[in-house]
C-alpha positions in Angstrom: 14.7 16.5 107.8 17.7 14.1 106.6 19.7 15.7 109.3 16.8 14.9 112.0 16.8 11.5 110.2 20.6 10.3 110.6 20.5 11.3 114.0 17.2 9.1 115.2 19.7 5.9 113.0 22.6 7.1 115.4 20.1 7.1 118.3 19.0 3.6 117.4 22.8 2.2 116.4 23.7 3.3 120.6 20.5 1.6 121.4 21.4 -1.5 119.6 25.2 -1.3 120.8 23.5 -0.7 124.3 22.0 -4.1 124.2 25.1 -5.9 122.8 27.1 -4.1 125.7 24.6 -5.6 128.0 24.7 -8.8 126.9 28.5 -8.8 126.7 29.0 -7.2 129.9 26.7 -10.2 131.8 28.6 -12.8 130.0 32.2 -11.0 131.2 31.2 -10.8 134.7 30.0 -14.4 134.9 33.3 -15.3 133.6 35.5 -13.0 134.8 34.6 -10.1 137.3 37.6 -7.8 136.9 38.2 -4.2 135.8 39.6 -6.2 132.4 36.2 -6.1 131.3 35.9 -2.3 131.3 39.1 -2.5 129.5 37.5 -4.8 126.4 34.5 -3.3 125.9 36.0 0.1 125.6 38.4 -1.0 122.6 35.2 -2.4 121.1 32.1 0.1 121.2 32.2 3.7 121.0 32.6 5.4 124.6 29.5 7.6 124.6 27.9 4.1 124.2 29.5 2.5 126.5 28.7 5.3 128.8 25.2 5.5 127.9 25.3 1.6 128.7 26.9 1.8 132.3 25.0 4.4 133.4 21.7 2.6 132.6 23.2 -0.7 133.8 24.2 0.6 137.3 20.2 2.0 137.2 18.8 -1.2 136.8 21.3 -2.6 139.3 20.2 -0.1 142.1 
C-alpha cells in the first residue's frame, strides 16, 4: 500500500513537472524557437518527464 502510495506522488510530481514544462516550453518558443530549448529543459526536468511532456504536447498540437 505505501509502495502503491509513492508511486501515485511520482505520478503526480511528472504531472506537475508536465505543466511547468508546458509553460516553460510556450514561453521558450515565443522567445526563441531553436533546438536550444530542447537542450534547457533537458538539463532541468527529468527525461521521462520531459518525454511524457513532448509527446502530449505534439498531441495537442496535431
Amino acid at each position: 500500500m505505501v509502495l502503491a502510495g509513492t508511486e501515485l506522488y511520482r505520478d503526480l510530481g511528472h504531472i506537475n513537472n508536465i505543466i511547468l514544462i508546458y509553460i516553460l516550453i510556450v514561453k521558450i518558443m515565443v522567445k526563441y524557437p531553436t533546438k536550444h530549448t530542447i537542450v534547457q529543459l533537458q538539463l532541468r526536468f527529468h527525461p521521462y518527464t520531459l518525454k511524457l511532456a513532448t509527446q502530449s504536447l505534439t498531441t495537442i498540437l496535431k
